[in-house]
N, C-alpha and C positions, 0 to 999 in steps of 0.2 A: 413731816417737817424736813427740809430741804433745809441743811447751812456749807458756808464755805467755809474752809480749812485755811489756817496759814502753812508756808511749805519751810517744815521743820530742817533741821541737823541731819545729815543721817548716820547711822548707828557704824563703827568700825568693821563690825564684822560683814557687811555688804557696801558693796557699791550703789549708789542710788543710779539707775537708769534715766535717762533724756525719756526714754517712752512710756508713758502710760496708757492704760487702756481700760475700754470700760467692762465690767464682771456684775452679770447676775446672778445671787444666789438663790435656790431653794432649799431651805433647812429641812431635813428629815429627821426626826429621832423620835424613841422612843423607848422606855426603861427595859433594859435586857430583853431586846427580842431577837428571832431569829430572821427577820425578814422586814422591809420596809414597802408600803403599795406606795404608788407612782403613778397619780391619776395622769388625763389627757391633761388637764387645766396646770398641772405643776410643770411638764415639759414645753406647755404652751409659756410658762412663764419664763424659760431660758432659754427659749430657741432666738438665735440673733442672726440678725443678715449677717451670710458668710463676707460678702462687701467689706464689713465696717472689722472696726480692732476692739468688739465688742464678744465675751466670750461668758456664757453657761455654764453654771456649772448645779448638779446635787452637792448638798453638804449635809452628807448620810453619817453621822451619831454611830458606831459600829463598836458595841460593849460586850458582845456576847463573846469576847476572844479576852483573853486576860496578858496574851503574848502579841495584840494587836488591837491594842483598846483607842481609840480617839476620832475625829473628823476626817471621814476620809471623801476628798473633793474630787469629783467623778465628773467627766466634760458630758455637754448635752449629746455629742456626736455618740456618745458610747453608749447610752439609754436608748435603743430604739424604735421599743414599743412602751405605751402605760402596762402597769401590770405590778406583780411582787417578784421585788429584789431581793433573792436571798443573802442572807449576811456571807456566807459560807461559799457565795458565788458574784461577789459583786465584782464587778467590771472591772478594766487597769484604773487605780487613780492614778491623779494628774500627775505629770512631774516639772507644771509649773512652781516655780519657786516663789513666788508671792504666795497661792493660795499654801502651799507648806507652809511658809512663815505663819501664816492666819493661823492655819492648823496647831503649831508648836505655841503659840501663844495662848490658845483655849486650853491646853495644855499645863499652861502656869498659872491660870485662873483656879482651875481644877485641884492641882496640885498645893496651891497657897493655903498654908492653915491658916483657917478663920475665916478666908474671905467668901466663899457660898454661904456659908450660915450668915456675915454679914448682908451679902445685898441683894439674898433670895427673899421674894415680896410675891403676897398674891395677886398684885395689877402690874400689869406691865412697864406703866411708866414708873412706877415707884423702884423697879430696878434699875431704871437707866440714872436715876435718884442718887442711887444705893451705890450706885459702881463709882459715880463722881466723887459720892462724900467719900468713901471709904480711901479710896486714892488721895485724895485731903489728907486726911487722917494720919496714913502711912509717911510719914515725913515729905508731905507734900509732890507726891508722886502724880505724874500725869497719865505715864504707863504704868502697868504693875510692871514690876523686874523680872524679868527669867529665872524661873526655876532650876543649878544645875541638871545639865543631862548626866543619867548613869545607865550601868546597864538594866537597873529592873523599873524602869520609868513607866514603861506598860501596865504594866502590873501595878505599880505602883496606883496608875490613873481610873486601874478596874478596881481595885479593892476602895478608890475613895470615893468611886462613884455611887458602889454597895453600901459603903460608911452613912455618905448623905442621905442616899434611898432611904434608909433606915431611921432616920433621922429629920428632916428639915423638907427633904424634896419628896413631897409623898404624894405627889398630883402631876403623872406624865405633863398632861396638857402644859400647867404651869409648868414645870420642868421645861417643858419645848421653848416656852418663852424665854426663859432664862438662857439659854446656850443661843439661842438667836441674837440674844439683846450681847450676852459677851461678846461674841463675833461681830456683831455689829459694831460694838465701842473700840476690837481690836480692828476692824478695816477703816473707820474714821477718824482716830487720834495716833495710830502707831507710824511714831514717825519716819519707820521706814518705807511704809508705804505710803507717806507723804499725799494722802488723800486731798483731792482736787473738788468731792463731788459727793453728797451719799444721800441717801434714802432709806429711812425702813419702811417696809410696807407692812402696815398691823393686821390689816383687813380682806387684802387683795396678793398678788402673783408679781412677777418673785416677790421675795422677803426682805432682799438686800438688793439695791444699785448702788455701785461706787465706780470712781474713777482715780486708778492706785498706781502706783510704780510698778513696773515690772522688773524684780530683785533679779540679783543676778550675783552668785558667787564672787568673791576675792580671789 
């Protein structure tokens, strides 16, 4: 499903940028592993003409560090054979500031009590369901709010992730769905990145198309 965005407020703590540009994601995760495979057909789904202001990225799930627990967005140029990524060896992430924002916002999904055990579901759309009511719910929130940052926020995001495991997310697969589907609601409603453009793809290569702000520091 393909819809258009209205172009929201934006948030005090960034400047909304004049440029936008378009970003493919491929989701990788998987419940505490040490490694992620990287077929031909996933890099094939984020390689973009160097031409256009269209950019690639993995979006590798990396929990087996409890001092370095979250999404970390890795550009297509830096992948340059398929194969397995070890956790323990993965490439520089980005230090584009959009896919950070993305990242700290899955972040506060994670970190929100209640809200996994809310609008984790075994069919995939019934998440995307689950994330809108819940937001309803929450005194009519569009975004979730940010989670203060502290120092043991890492940690924090490994042991809640162990919490769930334990609990509610007992099916990798479905689990993968779920962090795709919140990234996904956080690159097409958050209105700092003032989305122009989005896709999920349930079936097919990449997972995510959007056309986002590119943030940019105060």
């Amino acid at each position: 499903m393909i819809e258009m965005t209205d172009d929201p407020e934006p948030n005090c703590s960034v400047v909304r940028s004049q440029n936008q540009f378009l970003v493919l994601i491929e989701v990788k995760s998987a419940a505490t592993t040490t490694s992620i495979a990287v077929s031909e057909r996933d890099l094939e789904g984020i390689t973009v003409d160097g031409d256009s202001n269209a950019e690639g990225y993995l979006a590798v799930l990396k929990d087996n560090d409890a001092f370095d627990c979250g999404f970390r967005f890795i550009e297509r140029d830096r992948v340059m054979l398929p194969g397995t990524l070890m956790m323990s060896e993965l490439p520089s992430t980005t230090t584009n500031k959009s896919l950070i924002h993305i990242g700290r916002r899955w972040e506060d999904w994670i970190l929100r009590p209640g809200a996994i055990e809310t609008i984790y579901a075994d069919e995939h759309a019934e998440i995307m369901a689950n994330i809108t009511h819940f937001l309803r719910t929450q005194r009519g929130e569009r975004v979730l709010k940010p989670v203060p940052n502290h120092p043991n926020r890492f940690s924090d995001i490994h042991n809640r992730l162990k919490q769930l495991r334990r609990s509610v997310l007992n099916d990798p697969k479905k689990e993968g769905f779920l962090h795709q589907s919140i990234l996904y609601h956080i690159i097409s409603t958050d209105p700092e990145l003032a989305c122009t453009f989005h896709f999920q793809n349930r079936v097919g290569i990449p997972d995510i198309i959007a056309r986002i702000n590119q943030l940019e520091l105060c």
